[in-house]
Structures are given as C-alpha cells and as structure tokens.
N, C-alpha and C positions, 0 to 999 in steps of 0.2 A: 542352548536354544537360540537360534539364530533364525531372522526373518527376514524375507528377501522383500527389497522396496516394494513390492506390487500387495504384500503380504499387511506388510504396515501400512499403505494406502487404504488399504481395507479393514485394517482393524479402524484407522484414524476416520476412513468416511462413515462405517458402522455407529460409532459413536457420535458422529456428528448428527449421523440421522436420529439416533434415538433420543440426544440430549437437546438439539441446538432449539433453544424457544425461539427460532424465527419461525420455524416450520409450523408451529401451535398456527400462525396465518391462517391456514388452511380452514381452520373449526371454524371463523366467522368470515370467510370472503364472499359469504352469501346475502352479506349484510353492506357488503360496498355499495352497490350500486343507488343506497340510498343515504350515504353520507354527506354528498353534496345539496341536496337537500333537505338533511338534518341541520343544515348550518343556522345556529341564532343568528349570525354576523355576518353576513355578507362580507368579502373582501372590500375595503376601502381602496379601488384604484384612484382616489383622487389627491392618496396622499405622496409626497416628491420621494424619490429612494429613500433619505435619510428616515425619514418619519414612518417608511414600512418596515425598515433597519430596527428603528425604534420597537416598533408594533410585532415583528419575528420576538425582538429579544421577550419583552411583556408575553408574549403569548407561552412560549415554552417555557420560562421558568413559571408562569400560574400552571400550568398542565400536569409538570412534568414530575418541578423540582422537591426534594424532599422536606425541606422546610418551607414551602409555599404557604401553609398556613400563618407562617409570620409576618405575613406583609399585609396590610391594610390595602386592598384591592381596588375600594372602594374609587382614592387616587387614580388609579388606571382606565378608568370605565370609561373616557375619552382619551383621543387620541390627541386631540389637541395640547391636552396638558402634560406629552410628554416627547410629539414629535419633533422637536427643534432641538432637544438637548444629548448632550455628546453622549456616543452610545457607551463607551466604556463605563462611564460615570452610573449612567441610570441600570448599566449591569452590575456595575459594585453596589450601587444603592438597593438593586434586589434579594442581594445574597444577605443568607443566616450570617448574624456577629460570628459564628465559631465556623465562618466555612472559609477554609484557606487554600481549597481545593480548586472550586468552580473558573471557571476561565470563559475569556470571549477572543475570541480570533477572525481578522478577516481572511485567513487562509486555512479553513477548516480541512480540506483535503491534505495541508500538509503536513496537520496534525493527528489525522489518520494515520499519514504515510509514518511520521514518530513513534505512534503506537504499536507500528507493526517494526518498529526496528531498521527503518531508513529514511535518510535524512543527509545533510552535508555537512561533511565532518573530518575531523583529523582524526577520529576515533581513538579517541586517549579519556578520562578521567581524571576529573583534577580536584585534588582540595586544597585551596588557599587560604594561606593564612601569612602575616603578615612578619616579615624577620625578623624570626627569634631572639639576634642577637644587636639589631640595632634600635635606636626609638625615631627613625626618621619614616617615609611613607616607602618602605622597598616592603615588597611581597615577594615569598617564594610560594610555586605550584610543585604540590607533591603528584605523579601519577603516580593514581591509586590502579589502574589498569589501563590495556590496550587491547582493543579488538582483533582478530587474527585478520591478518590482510588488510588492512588500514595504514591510511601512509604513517603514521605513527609508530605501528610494528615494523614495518618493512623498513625505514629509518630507522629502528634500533634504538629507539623507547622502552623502555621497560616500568614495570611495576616498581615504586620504590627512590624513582629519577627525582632529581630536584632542582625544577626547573629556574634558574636565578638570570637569564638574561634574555630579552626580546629585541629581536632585527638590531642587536649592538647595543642596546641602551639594558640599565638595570630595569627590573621588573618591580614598576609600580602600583599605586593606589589607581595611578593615571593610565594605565595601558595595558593594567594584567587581563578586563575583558575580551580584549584582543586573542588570545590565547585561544577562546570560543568561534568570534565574530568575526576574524577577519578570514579572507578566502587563501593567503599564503605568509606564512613566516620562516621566522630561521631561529630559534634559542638554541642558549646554552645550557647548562647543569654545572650544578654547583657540587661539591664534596663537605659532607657536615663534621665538624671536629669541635664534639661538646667541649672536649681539655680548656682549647683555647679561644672557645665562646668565637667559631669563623667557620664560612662557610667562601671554600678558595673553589674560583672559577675552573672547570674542568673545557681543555683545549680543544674536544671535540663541537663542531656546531654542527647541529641539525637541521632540514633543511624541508616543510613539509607543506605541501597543498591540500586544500580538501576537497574531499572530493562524494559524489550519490552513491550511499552505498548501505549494503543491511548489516548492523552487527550484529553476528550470531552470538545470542547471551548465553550462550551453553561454552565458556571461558576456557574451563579445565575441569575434564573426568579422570580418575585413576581409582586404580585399588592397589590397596596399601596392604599386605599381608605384613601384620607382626605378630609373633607368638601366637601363634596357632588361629590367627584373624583374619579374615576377608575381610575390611572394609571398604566400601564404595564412597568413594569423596567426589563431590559434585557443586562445581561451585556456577553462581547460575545465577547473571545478572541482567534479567528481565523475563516477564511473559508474555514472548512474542508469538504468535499461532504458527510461524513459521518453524519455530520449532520445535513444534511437537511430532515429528516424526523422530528428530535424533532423539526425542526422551526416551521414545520408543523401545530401539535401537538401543542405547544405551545401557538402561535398565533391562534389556534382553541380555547383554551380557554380562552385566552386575549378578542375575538370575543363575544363568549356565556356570558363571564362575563361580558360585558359592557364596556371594557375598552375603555375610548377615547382618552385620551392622553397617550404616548408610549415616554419614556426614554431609548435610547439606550446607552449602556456603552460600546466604544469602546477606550478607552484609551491606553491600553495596546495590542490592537488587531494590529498587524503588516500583516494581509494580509493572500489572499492563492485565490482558486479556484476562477475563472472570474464566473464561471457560480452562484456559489453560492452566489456570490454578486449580481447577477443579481435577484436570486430568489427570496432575503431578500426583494433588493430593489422593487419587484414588490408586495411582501405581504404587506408592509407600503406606495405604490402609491393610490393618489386618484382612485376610482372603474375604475372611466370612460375613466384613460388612461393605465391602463389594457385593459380596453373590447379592445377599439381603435388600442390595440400593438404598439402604439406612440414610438419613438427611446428614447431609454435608453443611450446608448454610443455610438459614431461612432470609427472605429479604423484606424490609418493612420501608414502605413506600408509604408517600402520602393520600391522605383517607379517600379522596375521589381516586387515583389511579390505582389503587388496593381494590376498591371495589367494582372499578372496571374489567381489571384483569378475575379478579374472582369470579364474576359474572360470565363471563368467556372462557369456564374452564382452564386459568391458568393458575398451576400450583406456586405459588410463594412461596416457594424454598426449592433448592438443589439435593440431586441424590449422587451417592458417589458412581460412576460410571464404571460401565463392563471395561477393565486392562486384564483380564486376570490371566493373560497367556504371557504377563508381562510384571504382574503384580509380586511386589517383596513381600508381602506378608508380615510386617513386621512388630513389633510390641513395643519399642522405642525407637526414636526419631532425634537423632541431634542434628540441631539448629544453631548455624551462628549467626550473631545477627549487630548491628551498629546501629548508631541514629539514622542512617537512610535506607534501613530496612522498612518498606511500608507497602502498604495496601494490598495487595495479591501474595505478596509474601505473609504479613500477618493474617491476613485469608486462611491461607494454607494451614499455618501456627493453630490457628481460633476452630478453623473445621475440624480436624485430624484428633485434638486433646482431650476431646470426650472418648474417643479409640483406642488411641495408644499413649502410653508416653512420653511428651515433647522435650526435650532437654534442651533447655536456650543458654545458647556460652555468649558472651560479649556484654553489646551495651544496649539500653533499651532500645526500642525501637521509635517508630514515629509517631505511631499512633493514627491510622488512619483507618477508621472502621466502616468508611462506606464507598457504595460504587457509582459510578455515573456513567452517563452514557453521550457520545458527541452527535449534535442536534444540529441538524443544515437544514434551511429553507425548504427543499423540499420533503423532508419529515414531515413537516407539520402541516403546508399546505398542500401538498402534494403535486405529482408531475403534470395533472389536469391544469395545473392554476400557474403552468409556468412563466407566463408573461408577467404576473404579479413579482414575481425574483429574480426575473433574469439578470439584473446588473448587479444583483449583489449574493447569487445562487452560493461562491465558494466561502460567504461566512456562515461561521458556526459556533460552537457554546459549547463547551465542557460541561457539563453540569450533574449535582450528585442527585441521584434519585431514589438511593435507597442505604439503608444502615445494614450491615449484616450481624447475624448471630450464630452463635450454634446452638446443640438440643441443649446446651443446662444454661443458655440466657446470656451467654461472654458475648458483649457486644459494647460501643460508644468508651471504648477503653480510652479516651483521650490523653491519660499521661504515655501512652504507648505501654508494649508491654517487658514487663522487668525479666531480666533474665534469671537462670538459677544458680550461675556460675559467671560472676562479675570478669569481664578483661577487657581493659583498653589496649587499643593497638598503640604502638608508639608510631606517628606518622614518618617519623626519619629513622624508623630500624624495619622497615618493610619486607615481609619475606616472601618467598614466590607464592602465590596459590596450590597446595599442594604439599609445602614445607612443613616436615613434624616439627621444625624450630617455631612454626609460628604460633604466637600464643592462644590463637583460638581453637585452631583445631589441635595446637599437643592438650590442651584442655579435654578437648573431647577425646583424645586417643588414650588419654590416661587412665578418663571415667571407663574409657571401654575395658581397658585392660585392669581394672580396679588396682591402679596405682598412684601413690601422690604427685602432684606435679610441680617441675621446680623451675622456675621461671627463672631467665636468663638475665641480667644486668642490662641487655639493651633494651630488652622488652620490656624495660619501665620510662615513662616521664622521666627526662632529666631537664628538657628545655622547656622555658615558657611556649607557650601556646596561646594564641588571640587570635580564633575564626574572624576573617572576614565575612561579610555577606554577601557572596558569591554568586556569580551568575548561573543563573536555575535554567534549570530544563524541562520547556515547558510541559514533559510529559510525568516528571518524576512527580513520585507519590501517588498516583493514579492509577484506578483499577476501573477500568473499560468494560462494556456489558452491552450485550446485542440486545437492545431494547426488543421485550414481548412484543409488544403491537405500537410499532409507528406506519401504522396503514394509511392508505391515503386517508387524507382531513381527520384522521384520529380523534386532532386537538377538538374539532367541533362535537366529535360523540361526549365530551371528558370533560366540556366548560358544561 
C-alpha cells in the first residue's frame, strides 16, 4: 500500500480537521464581540514597557498555568508591587517548586521556530562529560547523532565520534559550550583505548558552520527481516508536525511490507507537538481502538480553565485519530528509551499501555508528565490591543498548563518511567542506529525472537563516567499543545 503525496495531504488535513481543538473556536466566536467589555481591568497604558512585561508575565501564568493555585495572588493585585522587578526573577518566583519545565524568552517566535525542528545549528548531538581518563578540567563530546544534511553530516561526523579538540586547543570546562554557541569551528576526535586508559588525537579536523535549517527527527527507518520476522525499526528524534507526513509514508510501507513487530527508538527524543504524538500513537494502536476513538489522554488543567473549557463544549481528553489506511494494528510495542526520553515520547508510552503492550528496553526515562503551551502578548491581549505590545509583541512564556493521564489514572510519574529490560548504552562503544550489535535494540530483537541475549564486552561500562551539566536545549523535555481557546482577551473571560 503506497500513497501518493496528494493522498497523504488529505488523509493529514482530514485529521487535522476532525482533531485540531483550534477549530472548537468556532462554537464560541459568537461571544467575541463582547469580550472587550467583559474586561474587569482595563489595560494599564500608563505603565513603562518593563512593568507591562511584568503585568503579560503575572497575567498568563494566573490564567493559564497549571499550578496557579500555588501562588498567593493576592501579592499581584497591584502592579506597582511588581512593575520594576527583573522579569526573569518574578517568572521563576511564579513557577510551582517541582516545575523544571516552564520557561521565559524574549524571542518567543524563535522558540516556536525550535519546536517545529528549525533553528541554527551544526546539527550534531552531544553528551559531555568530562575525561575519563584524566582528573584536570578536559571534556570530551560524544556525538550521540547527526541530522541528514547538516553541516555535521556533510563534514563527516558520525554517531559514536569523540569529539577531544576545539579550533587547536583541548576541550575544556572553559570552551566546550562553544561546540553549541558559537556560529563556526574546526575540532578534532579522539580514538578511546580503555587497555592504556588514552584517548590519542585522530589527524583528521573538521571544519563546520552553522547554519537555518529543519532537522528532520525521522533519523533512521528500516526493516530487519530475521527468521521469519519483518520488523519495522524506527528511530525518531523529535515531534515535529513537519513530519507527520513521512510517518505516514513510512508506516505505509512498514504495512505493504508485512511488518509485524515495530521497534521504536526513542532514546534521544526529548518531545515536541501533542498532536503528533497523538498521531504516531494512533498509527501503532490496535485497529479497533481507532475505529472506536477510545481516549488516548485525558488533560487536567487548573480549576478556572477546566471550567472554562467545559462550559464551551470542550472535551478534556484526546481520542485516538482516524490512520487506519495506515495503522499496524499491533498488540506489542517495543520502546527504547534513556534519560532524555521525555514528554511526547512518554505521552505516547502512558496513552498506548492501556491497548497494547509497551515493552520499554534501556534506562528510565525523564519523567515529564505534563504539557504546555507557548503564550505571546498577543494571546492574551489580543490583536485589538496591539499598541499596548508593540515593543515587546516577540516575548513569550513556555508554560505548563496541563498534567496528562490515561484511562487507568498513569499520570505525575515524576521518577520517569522504569523500563522492563534494563541497558545502558556505553557512550564510547556507539553503534549506528539500526545495528542488531546495539545493545538496545539486539534487546529487543531477541525478545522478539524469544531468544536469550548475550551482551558484548564493549557494551558494558569499563570507563568512569562524570556527566557534566551541559548546555540544554531550550526546547528539550517539552510537549507543546495548541491551546483550546486563546481567543482574543480570553484572559478577561477566565480572571
């Protein structure tokens, strides 16, 4: 079964129309015209940019956020006692103790533009940690992957490299940032030899700029035929909307091939789009709780925007969406998964396990049980009131507005979730994506073939290991969601 792009355009807009809760808009636009004067609060134009800065951030996190009940409000009811103070500060002073999610950015557009999989970059993955083998301040960067077509791939990076030199100097405490932040360098790679506890510089340098570009998180698809098996290996890091047509496509000929068992490689997938987690998840659900639209996620918001949206006809929870000219039907699901497996990835994991059987090989996950949504000036005041934002319209707020569950209550999993079949990867014995040598997925190839499995001498810890705390991405961990109703002045119906 093979579908011609015009084909998948139309199963993808189909579903957009039936599922996408912006459209829900529609049930209450009959109610705009009197939101601006519903308003308790009049717009303050007398306060200076910073103190509407201030008065944007107070306002959507009371509205919005999922633990808004924890703040004492009371504090906020003037502007004066919070207009002068540094916005970053008074947005960390708003957030729940357990929320390590929420964020504030003066460049909200460009943290859209992250969500959806573009950004400037060298397009590599790195985990650093600090050299194994000496006790001074040298780090080496492992890439853990490359995007196709990123000056990192095309330079001849690979999964596995180990990165020990920057623009000539060794890679420190002091400059391994850089590896992220700067706009062009040149490292070297190092060769790892536990015998003699060294790691000897390799003669090639690399030479790489960064550059605007989408990484497609659809890394590496194949099917593995062993012993009498189609398996579908899909390793798949991020949920970006962009690519939900190759999932399409994909699982179209996972389908036509015969594939029956399906490996997902979610290790390094740290999250993104609600919806596209939704859709993955409902291409890999049994047929018949597709046909059925059985609940996939319920979402629990706080008590005024719960009862807002109830009020307006909007269902609190997700069903699984019409794929079914594409759906595997399946009864088990192997998952692999590491510590930077989170949020739309555990999504997928938490909705699917009331279905079918989820089989998680690696290490636990992150633990990130809820989604948020990114909030700009005009969400909340809207495009009528645009003089009130002008100079500050591109800041915006990450922020979580809702816990997810499934039907038997798996929700607020905060240790992350434990897998059923323990494997660390060794970061210096890396094998391609794809590789039956690699310890996660011969894990899972083994369970499929119900044979035992015999781990390799590299693919154990032999070297110390000491994570740095690494430079994060502002997007990772984060599961993105097209807010029900940010209509214009919303916030005024909802205070």
């Amino acid at each position: 079964m093979t579908f011609s792009n015009k084909d998948l355009e139309i199963l993808k807009i189909e579903n957009y129309m039936k599922n996408n809760v912006l459209l829900k808009i529609c049930l209450v636009a009959v109610v705009a015209s009197c939101w601006v004067s519903c308003s308790k609060e009049p717009l303050d134009k007398s306060l200076p940019e910073s103190g509407r800065i201030n008065q944007f951030i107070v306002d959507g996190v009371q509205t919005y956020y999922l633990w808004e009940a924890e703040t004492n409000w009371k504090d906020y009811e003037k502007s004066s006692t919070f207009a002068n103070e540094d916005h970053y500060k008074l947005f960390d002073r708003l957030l729940y103790k357990d929320d390590y999610w929420s964020a504030l950015t003066e460049d909200g557009q460009g943290l859209e533009n992250q969500f959806a999989g573009v950004s400037t970059t060298f397009g590599y993955t790195l985990k650093f940690n600090y050299h194994p083998f000496t006790n001074n301040n040298e780090v080496v960067a492992i890439v853990l992957y490359t995007s196709f077509g990123s000056p990192a791939a095309q330079t001849g990076l690979k999964r596995g490299d180990v990165i020990i030199e920057l623009n000539g100097n060794k890679l420190t405490t002091n400059n391994y940032r850089e590896l992220y932040l700067a706009s062009s360098i040149r490292v070297r790679c190092g060769q790892v030899d536990e015998a003699s506890r060294t790691i000897s510089t390799l003669p090639e340098e690399f030479f790489l700029t960064a550059i605007n570009m989408y990484e497609n998180p659809i890394n590496t698809c194949k099917i593995i035929e062993k012993e009498g098996h189609k398996i579908g290996y899909l390793c798949y890091t991020g949920y970006q909307r962009d690519s939900e047509n190759e999932l399409y496509q994909l699982f179209s000929d996972f389908k036509s091939a015969g594939v029956s068992d399906v490996v997902l490689d979610l290790r390094y997938n740290t999250g993104g789009y609600s919806r596209t987690a939704q859709i993955l998840s409902s291409i890999l659900a049994p047929e018949a709780v597709v046909k059925n639209k059985r609940i996939y996620l319920e979402h629990h918001y706080n008590k005024q925007y719960a009862e807002y949206l109830m009020k307006n006809d909007y269902l609190l929870y997700d069903t699984f969406v019409d794929t079914l000219p594409v759906n595997m039907n399946l009864s088990r699901l192997y998952v692999l998964t590491g510590k930077n497996t989170a949020s739309a990835s555990e999504a997928t994991m938490v909705g699917l396990a009331p279905y079918l059987q989820v089989i998680q090989i690696g290490d636990t996950t992150a633990g990130k049980y809820c989604g948020g949504i990114i909030l700009m000036p005009e969400d909340i005041y809207g495009s009528r009131n645009k003089s009130y934002y002008e100079l500050f319209s591109n800041w915006g707020m990450y922020i979580m507005i809702y816990r997810y569950a499934n039907i038997n209550g798996i929700t607020s999993f905060t240790a992350g979730l434990v897998p059923d079949m323990l494997a660390i990867e060794n970061p210096f014995a890396l094998k391609p994506f794809g590789d039956e040598d690699d310890p996660l997925l011969g894990r899972a190839l083994a369970r499929i073939m119900g044979t035992p499995y015999v781990e390799s001498r590299a693919a154990n810890i032999s070297v110390p290991l000491i994570t740095l705390s690494i430079t994060k991405n502002p997007v990772d961990g984060m599961l993105i969601d097209a807010p029900p109703f940010l209509l214009e002045n919303s916030l005024l119906n909802l205070r």
